[in-house]
C-alpha positions in Angstrom: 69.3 -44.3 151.5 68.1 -47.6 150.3 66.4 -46.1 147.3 69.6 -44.0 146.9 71.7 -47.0 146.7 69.3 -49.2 144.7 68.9 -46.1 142.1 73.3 -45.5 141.8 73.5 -50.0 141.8 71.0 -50.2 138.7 73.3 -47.1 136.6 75.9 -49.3 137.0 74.6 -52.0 135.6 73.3 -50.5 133.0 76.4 -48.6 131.9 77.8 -52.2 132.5 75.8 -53.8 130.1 75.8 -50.9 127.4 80.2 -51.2 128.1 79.8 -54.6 127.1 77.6 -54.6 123.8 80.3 -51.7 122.4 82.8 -54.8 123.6 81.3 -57.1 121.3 80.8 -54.5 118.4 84.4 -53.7 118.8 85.3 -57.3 118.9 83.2 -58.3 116.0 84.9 -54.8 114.1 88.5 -56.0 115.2 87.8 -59.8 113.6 86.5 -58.6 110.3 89.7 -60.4 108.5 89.9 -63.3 111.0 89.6 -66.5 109.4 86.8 -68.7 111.2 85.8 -65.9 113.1 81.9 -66.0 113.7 80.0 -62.7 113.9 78.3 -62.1 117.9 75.1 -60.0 118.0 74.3 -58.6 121.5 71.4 -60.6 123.5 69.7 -58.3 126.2 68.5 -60.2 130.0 66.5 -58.7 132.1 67.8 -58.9 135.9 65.5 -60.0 138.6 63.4 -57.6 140.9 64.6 -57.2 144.7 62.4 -56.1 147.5 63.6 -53.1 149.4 62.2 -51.5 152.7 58.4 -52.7 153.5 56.7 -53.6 149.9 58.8 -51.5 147.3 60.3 -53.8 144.5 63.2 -52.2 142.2 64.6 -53.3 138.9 68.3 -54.5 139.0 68.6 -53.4 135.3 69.8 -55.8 132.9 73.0 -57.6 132.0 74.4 -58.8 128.3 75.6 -61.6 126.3 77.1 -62.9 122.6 75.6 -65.0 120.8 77.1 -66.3 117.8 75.5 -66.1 114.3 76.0 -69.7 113.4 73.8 -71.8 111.0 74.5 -75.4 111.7 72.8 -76.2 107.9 74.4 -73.5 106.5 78.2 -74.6 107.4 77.5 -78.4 106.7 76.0 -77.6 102.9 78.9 -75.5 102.0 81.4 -78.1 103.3 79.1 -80.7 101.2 80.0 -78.4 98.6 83.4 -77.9 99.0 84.0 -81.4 99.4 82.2 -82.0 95.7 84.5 -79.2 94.4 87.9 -80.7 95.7 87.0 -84.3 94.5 86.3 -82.6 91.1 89.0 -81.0 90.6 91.6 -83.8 91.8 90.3 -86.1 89.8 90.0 -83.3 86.5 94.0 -82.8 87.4 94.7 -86.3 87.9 92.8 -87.2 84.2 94.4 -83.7 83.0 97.7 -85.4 83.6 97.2 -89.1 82.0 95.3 -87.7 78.9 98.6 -85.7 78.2 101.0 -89.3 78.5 98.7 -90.1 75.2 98.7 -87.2 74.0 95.4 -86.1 73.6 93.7 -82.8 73.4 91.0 -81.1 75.2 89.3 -80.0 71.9 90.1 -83.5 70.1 87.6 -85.3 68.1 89.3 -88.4 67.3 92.2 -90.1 69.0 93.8 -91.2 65.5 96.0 -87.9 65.6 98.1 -89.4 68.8 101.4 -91.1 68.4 99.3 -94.2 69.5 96.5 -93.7 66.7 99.3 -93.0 64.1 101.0 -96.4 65.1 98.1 -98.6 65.3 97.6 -97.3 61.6 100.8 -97.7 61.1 100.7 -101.5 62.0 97.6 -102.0 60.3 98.8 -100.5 57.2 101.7 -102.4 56.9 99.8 -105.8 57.4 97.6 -104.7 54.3 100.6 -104.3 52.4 102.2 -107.7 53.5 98.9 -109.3 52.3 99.2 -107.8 48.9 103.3 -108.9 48.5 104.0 -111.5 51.4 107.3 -113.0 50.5 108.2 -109.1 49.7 111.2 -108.7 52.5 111.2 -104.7 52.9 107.1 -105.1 52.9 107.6 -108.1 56.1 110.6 -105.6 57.6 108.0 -102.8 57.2 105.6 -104.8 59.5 108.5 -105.9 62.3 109.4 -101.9 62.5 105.3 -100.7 63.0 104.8 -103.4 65.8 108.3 -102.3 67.9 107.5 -98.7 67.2 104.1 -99.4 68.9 105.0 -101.7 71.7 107.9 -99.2 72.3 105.0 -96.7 73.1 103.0 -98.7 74.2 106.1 -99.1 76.9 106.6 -95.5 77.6 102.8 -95.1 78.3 102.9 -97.7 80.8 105.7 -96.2 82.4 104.7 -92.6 82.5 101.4 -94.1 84.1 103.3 -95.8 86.5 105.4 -92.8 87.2 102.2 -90.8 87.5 100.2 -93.6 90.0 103.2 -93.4 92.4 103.0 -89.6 92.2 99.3 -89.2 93.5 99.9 -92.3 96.2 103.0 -90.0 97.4 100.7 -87.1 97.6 97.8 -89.2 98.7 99.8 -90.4 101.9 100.6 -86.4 102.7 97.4 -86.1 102.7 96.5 -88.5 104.9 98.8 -87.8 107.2 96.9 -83.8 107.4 93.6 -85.2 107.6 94.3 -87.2 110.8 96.3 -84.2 112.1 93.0 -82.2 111.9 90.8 -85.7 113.1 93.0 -85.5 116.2 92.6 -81.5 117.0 88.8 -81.7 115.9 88.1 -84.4 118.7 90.1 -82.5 120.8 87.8 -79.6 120.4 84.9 -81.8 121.2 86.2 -82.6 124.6 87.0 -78.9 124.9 83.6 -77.9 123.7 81.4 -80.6 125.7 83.6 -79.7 129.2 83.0 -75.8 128.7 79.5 -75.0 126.9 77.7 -78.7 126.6 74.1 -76.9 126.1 75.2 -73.5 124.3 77.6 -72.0 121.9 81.0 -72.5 122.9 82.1 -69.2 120.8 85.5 -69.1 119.8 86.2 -73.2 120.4 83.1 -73.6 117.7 84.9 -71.2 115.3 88.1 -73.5 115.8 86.0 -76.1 115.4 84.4 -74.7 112.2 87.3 -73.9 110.7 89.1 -77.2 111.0 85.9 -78.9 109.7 86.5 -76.5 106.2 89.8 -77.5 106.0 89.1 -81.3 106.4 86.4 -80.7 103.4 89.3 -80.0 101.5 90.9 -83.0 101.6 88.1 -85.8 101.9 84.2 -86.5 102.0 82.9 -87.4 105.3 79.3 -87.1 107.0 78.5 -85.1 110.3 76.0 -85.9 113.1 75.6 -83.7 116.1 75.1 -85.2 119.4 74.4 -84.5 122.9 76.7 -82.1 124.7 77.3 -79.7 121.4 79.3 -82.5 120.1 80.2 -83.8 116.4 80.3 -87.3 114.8 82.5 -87.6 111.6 82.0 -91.0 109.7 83.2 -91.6 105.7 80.5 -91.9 103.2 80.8 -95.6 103.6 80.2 -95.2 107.8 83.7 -95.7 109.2 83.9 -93.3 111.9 86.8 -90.9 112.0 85.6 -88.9 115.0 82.8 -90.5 116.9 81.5 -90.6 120.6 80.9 -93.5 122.5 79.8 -94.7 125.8 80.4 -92.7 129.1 83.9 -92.1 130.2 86.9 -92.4 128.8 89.3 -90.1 127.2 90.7 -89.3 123.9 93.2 -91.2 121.7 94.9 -90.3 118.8 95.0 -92.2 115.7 96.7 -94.9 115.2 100.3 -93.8 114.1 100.3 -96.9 110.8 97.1 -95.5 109.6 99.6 -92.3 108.6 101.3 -95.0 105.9 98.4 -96.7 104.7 98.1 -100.0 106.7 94.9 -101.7 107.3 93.4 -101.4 110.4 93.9 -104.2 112.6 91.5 -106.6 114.3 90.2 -104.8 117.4 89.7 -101.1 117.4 93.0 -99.9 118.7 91.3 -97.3 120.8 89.2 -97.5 124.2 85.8 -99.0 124.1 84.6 -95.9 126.6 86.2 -93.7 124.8 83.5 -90.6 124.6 85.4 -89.1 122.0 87.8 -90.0 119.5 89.8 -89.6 116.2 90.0 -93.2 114.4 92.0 -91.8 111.6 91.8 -92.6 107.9 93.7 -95.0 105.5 95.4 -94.5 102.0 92.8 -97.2 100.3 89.9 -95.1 101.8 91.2 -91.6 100.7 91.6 -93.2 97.5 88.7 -94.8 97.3 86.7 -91.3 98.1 88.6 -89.7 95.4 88.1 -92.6 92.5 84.6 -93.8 93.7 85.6 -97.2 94.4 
């Protein structure tokens, strides 16, 4: 009966561990579309041997787990990439938009064709003629007229750029304000992830994880280290740490709420010493810094 028992234990775990890799094939099937989602391929184990009656030694089959597909090198050169991509093109939009206040054109050889060019002519023509008649009065009017038409440009250049520098700090601040939204979840995750799988994948929080990290490469440049316990350390290019890990203990904080409207950081980090993870948050100046190289 032993033999018996043994024989109907080990087809049970084997249609056990056969239900469960058509459970990960379905689930990778069902997440085809899901954003984040990382692909599981099915890892066979090998159960230990028991003794039975006197010397025999049986097989207890073999059990099944997921393993994630990820490539930690993989995900951090294609957010490197789409960090170089989303600085490119803010800048090309924010350039975009002050070449057209002067009226240039992409294809433009010369800026003389812009109502800037035409003035400075203009101006310059005008003071040739008052050199060739200068007690001529329409000639000296002529001049008074070129240099108001141009400083009256000159004005509404200055304005419009004005206009337009407000416009990208208002968008600039917005942005801020997402990018410690996701600083905040992403060093939640790292609690999460450290608490529940410190030595192996943590599955779906990684893909959370992952995900959040994308998005974040969207909106600013920023370096990752991982450390001990499957967790990540986020600094700006110039080492400011946005989510790091310190000593032992310690819970999280969020940022603080005046790094949302651009104020300097005061003296003192405002968060815990022991803090073993945390989101420090980032300032305006430093978004804009990131995006205008400064």
């Amino acid at each position: 009966m032993g033999s018996l028992t043994a024989l109907l234990y080990l087809s049970q775990n084997a249609l056990d561990a056969n239900q469960s890799a058509l459970d990960i094939t379905s689930n990778n099937v069902a997440n085809a579309n899901t954003p984040g989602y990382t692909n599981e391929v099915t890892t066979w184990h090998e159960l230990d041997t028991v003794s039975l009656s006197g010397n025999t030694a049986s097989g207890m089959g073999a059990v099944v787990s997921a393993t994630s597909q990820r490539d930690p090198i993989l995900n951090q050169r294609v957010q490197q990439q789409t960090q170089a991509v989303a600085a490119g093109t803010a800048e090309a939009s924010a350039l975009a938009d002050l070449q057209s206040i002067f009226g240039l054109a992409s294809n433009a050889s010369s800026s003389v064709s812009t109502t800037l060019g035409m003035d400075i002519n203009a101006l310059f023509g005008s003071f040739s003629s008052l050199e060739a008649s200068p007690s001529n009065v329409s000639v000296r009017q002529g001049v008074i007229s070129a240099a108001a038409t141009l400083a009256t440009d000159f004005n509404s250049a200055a304005s419009a750029i004005a206009q337009q520098t407000a416009a990208l700090n208002q968008q600039a601040t917005g942005i801020v304000s997402n990018v410690n939204s996701l600083l905040t979840s992403i060093a939640q995750l790292n609690l999460q992830i450290q608490s529940n799988s410190p030595r192996a994948d943590a599955g779906t929080l990684e893909d959370r994880r992952q995900q959040e990290l994308t998005q974040l490469s969207s909106l600013i440049g920023f370096d990752q280290i991982r450390t001990e316990n499957n967790g990540l350390t986020l600094t700006t290019a110039n080492g400011q740490p946005l989510v790091s890990e310190g000593g032992a203990g310690g819970t999280h904080r969020a940022p603080d709420p005046r790094l949302l409207q651009g104020h300097q950081h005061p003296g003192g980090s405002p968060h815990s010493r022991t803090a073993r993870k945390r989101a420090d948050g980032l300032q305006l100046k430093d978004y804009v810094d990131w995006h205008y190289g400064r």
